[in-house]
Backbone bond lengths (Angstrom), bond angles and torsions (degrees), N, CA, C in turn:
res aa  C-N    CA-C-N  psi(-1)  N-CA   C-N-CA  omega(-1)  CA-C   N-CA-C  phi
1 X - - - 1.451 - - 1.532 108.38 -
2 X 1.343 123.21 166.76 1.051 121.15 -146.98 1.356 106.31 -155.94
3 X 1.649 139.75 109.15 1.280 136.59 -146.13 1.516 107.56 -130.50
4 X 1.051 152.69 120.96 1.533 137.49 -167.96 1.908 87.38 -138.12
5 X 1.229 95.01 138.53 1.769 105.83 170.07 0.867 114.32 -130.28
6 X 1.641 108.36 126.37 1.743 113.12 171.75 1.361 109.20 -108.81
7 X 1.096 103.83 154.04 1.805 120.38 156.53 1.454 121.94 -121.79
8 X 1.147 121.69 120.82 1.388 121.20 -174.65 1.916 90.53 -123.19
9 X 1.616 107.16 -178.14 1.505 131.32 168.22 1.616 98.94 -82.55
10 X 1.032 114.73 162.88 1.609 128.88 -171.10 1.654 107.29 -59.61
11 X 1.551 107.81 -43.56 1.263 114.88 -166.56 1.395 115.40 -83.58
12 X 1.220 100.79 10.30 2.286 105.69 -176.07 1.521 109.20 -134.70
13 X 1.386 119.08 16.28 1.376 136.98 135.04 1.906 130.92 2.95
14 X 1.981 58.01 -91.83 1.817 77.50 178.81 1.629 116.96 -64.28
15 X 1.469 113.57 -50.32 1.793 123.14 155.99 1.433 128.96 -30.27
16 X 1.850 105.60 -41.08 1.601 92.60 175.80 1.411 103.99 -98.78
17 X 1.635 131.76 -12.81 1.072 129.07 176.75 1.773 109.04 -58.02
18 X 1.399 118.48 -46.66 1.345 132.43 -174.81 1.743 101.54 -72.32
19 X 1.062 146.82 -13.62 1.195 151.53 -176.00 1.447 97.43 -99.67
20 X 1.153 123.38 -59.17 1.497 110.71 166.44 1.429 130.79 -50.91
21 X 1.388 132.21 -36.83 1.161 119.90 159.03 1.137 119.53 -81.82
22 X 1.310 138.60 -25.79 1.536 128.79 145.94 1.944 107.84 -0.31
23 X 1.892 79.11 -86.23 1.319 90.76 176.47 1.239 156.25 -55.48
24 X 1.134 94.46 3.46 1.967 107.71 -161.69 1.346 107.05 -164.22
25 X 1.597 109.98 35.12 1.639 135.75 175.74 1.394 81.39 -59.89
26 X 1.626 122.54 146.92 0.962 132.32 170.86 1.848 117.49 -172.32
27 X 1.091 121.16 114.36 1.484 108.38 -173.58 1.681 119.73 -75.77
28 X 1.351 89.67 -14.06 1.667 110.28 -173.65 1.556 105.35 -46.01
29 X 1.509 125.54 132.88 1.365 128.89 167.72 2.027 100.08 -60.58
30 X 1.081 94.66 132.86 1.908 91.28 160.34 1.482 104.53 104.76
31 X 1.684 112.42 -17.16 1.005 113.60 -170.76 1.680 130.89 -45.99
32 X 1.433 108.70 -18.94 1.643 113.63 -168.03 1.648 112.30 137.68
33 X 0.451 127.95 136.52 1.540 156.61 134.62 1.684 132.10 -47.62
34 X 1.063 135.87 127.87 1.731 124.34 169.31 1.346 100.50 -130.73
35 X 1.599 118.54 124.00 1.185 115.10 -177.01 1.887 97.03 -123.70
36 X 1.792 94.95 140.07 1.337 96.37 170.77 1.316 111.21 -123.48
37 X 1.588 94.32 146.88 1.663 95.10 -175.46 1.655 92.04 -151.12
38 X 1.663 110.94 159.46 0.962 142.29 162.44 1.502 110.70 -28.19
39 X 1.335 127.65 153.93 1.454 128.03 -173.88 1.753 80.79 -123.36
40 X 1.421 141.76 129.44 1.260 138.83 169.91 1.716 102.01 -84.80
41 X 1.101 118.39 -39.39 1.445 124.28 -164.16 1.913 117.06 -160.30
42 X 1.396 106.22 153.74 1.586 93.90 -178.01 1.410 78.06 -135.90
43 X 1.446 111.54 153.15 1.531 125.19 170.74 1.796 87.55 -144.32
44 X 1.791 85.96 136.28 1.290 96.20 178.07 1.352 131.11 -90.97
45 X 0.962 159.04 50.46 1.533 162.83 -125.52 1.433 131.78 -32.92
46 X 1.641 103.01 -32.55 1.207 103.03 173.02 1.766 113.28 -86.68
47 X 1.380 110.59 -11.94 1.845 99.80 -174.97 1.968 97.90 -129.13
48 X 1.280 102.45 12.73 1.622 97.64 -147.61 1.420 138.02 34.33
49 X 0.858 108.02 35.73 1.676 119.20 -176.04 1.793 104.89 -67.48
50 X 0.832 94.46 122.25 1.296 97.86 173.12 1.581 135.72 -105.70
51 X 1.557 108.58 -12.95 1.419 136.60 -175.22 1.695 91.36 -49.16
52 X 1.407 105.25 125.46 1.553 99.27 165.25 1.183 116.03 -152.31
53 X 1.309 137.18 155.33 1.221 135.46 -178.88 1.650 109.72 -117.90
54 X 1.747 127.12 89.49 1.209 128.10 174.18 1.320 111.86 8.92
55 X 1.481 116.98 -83.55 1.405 155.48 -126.59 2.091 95.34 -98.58
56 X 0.849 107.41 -6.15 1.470 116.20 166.33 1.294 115.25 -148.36
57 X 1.226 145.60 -14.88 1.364 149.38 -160.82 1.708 126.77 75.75
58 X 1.148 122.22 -109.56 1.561 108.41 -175.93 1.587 89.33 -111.62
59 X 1.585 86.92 144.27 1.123 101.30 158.07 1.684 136.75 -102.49
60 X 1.571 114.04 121.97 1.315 121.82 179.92 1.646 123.87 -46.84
61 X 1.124 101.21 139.27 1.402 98.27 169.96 1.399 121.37 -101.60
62 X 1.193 117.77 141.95 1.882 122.17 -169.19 1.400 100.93 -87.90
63 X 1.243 99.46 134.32 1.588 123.70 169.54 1.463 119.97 -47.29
């Protein structure tokens, strides 16, 4: 089985949703599933930053 996860901003959704079935058109029963759901929080690993904005993802901090 075979699992791939994306995260996009709110507004590029529908764009990578449509690129995925592009890609992986298939009539076959069993073929897969795409489930979308809410992102509650992103923590970044290398600084833990957690500041995020849904609708764009994390937000950078200025130098």
């Amino acid at each position: 089985m075979s699992v791939a996860r994306i995260g996009c901003a709110d507004v590029g959704v529908e764009d990578v949703l449509n690129v995925i079935m592009r890609s992986a058109e298939s009539t076959e029963s069993g073929a897969g599933k795409i489930w979308v759901l809410p992102v509650e929080a992103v923590v970044r690993v290398s600084t833990g930053s957690t500041r995020c904005d849904p609708a764009r993802g994390l937000i950078r901090r200025r130098a």
